[in-house]
C-alpha positions in Angstrom: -5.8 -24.9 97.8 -5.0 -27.0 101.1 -3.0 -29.1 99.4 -0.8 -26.0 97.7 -0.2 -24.7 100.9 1.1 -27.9 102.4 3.3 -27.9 99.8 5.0 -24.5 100.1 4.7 -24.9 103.8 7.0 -27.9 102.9 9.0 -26.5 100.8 9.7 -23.6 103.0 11.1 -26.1 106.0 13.4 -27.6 103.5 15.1 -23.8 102.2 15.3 -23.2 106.1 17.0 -27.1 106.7 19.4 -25.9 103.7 20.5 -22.6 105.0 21.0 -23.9 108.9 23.3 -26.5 107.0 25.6 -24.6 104.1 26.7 -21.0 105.8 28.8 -18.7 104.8 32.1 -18.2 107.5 31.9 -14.3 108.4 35.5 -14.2 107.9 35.6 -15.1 104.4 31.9 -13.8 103.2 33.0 -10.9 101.9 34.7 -13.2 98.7 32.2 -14.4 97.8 31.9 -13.0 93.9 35.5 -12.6 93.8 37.6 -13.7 91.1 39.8 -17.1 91.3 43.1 -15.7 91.3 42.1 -13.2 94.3 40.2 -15.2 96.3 43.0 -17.7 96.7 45.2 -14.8 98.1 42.5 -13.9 100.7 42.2 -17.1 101.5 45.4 -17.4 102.1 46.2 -14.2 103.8 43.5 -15.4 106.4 45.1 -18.4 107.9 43.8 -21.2 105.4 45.3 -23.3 104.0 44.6 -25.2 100.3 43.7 -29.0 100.9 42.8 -30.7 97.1 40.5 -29.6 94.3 37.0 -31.1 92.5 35.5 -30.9 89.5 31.5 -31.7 89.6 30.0 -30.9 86.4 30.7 -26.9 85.4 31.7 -26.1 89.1 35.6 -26.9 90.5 35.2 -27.2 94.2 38.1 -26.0 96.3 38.7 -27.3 100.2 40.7 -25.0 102.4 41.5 -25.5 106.2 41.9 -23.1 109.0 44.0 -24.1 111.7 43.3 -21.4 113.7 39.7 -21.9 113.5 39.9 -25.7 112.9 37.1 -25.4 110.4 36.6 -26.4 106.5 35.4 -24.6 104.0 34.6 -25.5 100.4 34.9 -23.1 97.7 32.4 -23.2 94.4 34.2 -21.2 91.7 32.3 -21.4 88.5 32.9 -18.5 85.3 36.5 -17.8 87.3 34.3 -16.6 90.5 33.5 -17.9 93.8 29.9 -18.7 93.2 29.3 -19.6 97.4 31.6 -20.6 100.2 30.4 -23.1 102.6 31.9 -24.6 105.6 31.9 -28.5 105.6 32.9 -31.5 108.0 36.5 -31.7 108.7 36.6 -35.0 106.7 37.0 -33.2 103.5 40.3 -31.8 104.8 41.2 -34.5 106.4 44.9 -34.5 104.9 45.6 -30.9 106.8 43.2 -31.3 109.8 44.3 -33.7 112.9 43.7 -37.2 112.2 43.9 -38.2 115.7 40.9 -39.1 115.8 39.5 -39.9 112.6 37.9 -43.4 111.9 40.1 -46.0 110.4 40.2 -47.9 107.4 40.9 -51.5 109.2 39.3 -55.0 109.2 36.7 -55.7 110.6 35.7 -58.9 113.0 33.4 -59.9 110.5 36.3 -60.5 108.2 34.6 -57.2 105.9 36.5 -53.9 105.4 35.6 -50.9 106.8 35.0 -48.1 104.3 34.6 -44.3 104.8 33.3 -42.1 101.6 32.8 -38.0 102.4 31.1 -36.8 99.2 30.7 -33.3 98.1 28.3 -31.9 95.0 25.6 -30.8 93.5 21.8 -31.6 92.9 18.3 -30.7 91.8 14.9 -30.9 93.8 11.1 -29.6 94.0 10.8 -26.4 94.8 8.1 -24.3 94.3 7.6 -21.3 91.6 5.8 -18.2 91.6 4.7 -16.7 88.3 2.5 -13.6 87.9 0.8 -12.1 84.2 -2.0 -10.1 82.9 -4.7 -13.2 81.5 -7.9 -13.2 79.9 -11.0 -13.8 81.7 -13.7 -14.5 79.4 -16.2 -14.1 82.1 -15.4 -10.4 82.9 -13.9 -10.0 79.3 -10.9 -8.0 81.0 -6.9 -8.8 80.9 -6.6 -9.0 85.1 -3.7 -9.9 86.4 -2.7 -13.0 88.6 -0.1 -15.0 90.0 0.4 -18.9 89.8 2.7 -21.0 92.2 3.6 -24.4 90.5 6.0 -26.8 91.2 9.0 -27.5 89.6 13.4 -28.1 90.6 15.8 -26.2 92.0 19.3 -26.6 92.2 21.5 -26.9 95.3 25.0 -27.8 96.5 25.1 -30.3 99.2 27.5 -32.9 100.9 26.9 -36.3 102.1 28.9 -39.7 103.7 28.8 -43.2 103.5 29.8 -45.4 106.0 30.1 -49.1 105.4 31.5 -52.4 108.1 31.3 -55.5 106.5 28.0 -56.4 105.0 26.1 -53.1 106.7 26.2 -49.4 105.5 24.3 -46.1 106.0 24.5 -42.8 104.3 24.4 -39.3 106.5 22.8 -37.0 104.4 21.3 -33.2 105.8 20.2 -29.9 104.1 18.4 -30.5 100.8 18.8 -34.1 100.4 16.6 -34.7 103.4 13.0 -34.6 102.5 10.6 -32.0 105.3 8.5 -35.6 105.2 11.2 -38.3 106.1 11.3 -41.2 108.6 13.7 -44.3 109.6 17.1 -41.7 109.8 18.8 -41.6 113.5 20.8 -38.7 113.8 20.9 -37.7 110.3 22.1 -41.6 109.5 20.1 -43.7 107.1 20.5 -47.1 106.9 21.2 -48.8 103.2 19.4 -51.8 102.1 20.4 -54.0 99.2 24.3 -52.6 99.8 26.3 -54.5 96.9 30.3 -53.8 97.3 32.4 -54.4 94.4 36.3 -53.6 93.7 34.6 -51.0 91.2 31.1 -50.3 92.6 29.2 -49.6 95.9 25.0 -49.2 95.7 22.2 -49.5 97.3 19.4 -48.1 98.5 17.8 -46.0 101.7 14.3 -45.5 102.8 13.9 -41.5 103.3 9.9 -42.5 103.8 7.4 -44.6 102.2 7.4 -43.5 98.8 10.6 -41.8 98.7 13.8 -44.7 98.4 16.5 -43.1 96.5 19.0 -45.1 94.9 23.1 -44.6 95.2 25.7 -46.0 92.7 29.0 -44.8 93.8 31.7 -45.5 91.0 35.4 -46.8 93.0 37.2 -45.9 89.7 35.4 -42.2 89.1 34.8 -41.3 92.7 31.6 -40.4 91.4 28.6 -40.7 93.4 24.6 -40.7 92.5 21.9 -40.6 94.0 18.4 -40.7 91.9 15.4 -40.0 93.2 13.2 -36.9 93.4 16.0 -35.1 94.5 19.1 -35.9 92.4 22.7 -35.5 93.4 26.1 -35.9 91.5 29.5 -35.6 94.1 33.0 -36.0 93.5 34.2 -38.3 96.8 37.2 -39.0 98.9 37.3 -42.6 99.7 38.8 -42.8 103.6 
């Protein structure tokens, strides 16, 4: 029983990481649910602009950019509705938003390269599950009913960057694809062990704690990234 309720204590700080990360904007909530075609015209009746579309799995995720507000916002539209809108780092709509100050891709002293990846997609991780039925008790020889919490995966949409100079590299990652048990992150910064750049590849490997070291392979060609470990995540990215 201790151990159960360590676990949905766990889980509970993870749902609460997730929903301080991915909000809804209040002046674009009311779409959500909306069909495509409409939703676009909201959008932009309400000052945004469209940015650049991708396509993760069954979901096409849209980036639009507010001037007014300075703020990005990614759209999920999957069965020709918006499934959720989120608002995202400025990176993603980098193209529209001012790139005054925006890191460089440039040489490095080191004679490496400096390379800047802003990924956005989707994943699956624990999460806990209540189920409740009448069951037999051959003790009492009565149906009584009972609930069961067990564990299994949930899924979640998420975003995450890469940052590499040379021969170093660390991954930001936040909401769902930090664990409520993680250690070794600064500032929501992980660095990557084992990095191995290619013309076609980028992976490694990050410590989140001591038995949790997720793998990433990021594809150059694709733009795909993955990340495999208890929590998986698939993202389309924008290589800076």
């Amino acid at each position: 029983m201790r151990a159960l309720a360590i676990t949905i204590v766990a889980f509970a700080g993870c749902v609460a990481s997730h929903q301080a990360f991915a909000q809804t904007p209040p002046d674009v909530s009311d779409l959500v649910g909306a069909r495509g075609a409409g939703g676009e015209t909201q959008l932009e009746a309400r000052g945004y602009r469209f940015v650049t579309t991708n396509t993760v799995r069954d979901t096409k995720w849209s980036f639009w950019w507010s001037e007014r507000q300075r703020q990005c916002i990614s759209v999920a539209t999957s069965d020709g509705r918006y499934a959720s809108i989120i608002t995202v780092p400025a990176a993603n709509c980098r193209t529209a938003a001012d790139t005054s100050g925006a890191r460089a891709y440039a040489p490095q002293a080191n004679g490496g390269a400096r390379i800047d990846l802003v990924c956005i997609g989707a994943g699956t991780g624990p999460a806990t599950q209540s189920t409740s039925d009448y069951r037999y008790n051959s003790k009492t020889r009565k149906f009584e009913y009972g609930r069961e919490t067990t564990l299994g995966r949930a899924a979640f949409s998420a975003d995450a960057e890469i940052e590499i100079s040379g021969e170093s590299g660390r991954i930001r990652l936040a909401g769902p694809l930090v664990s409520p048990i993680h250690s070794g992150g600064s500032d929501g910064w992980w660095p990557i062990s084992g990095l191995m750049v290619t013309p076609d590849r980028i992976t490694g490997q990050y410590r989140m704690n001591g038995l949790n070291k997720p793998r990433i392979d990021y594809n150059r060609r694709t733009r795909v990234l993955h990340i495999q470990a208890t929590t998986e995540f698939t993202g389309r990215c924008e290589e800076q």
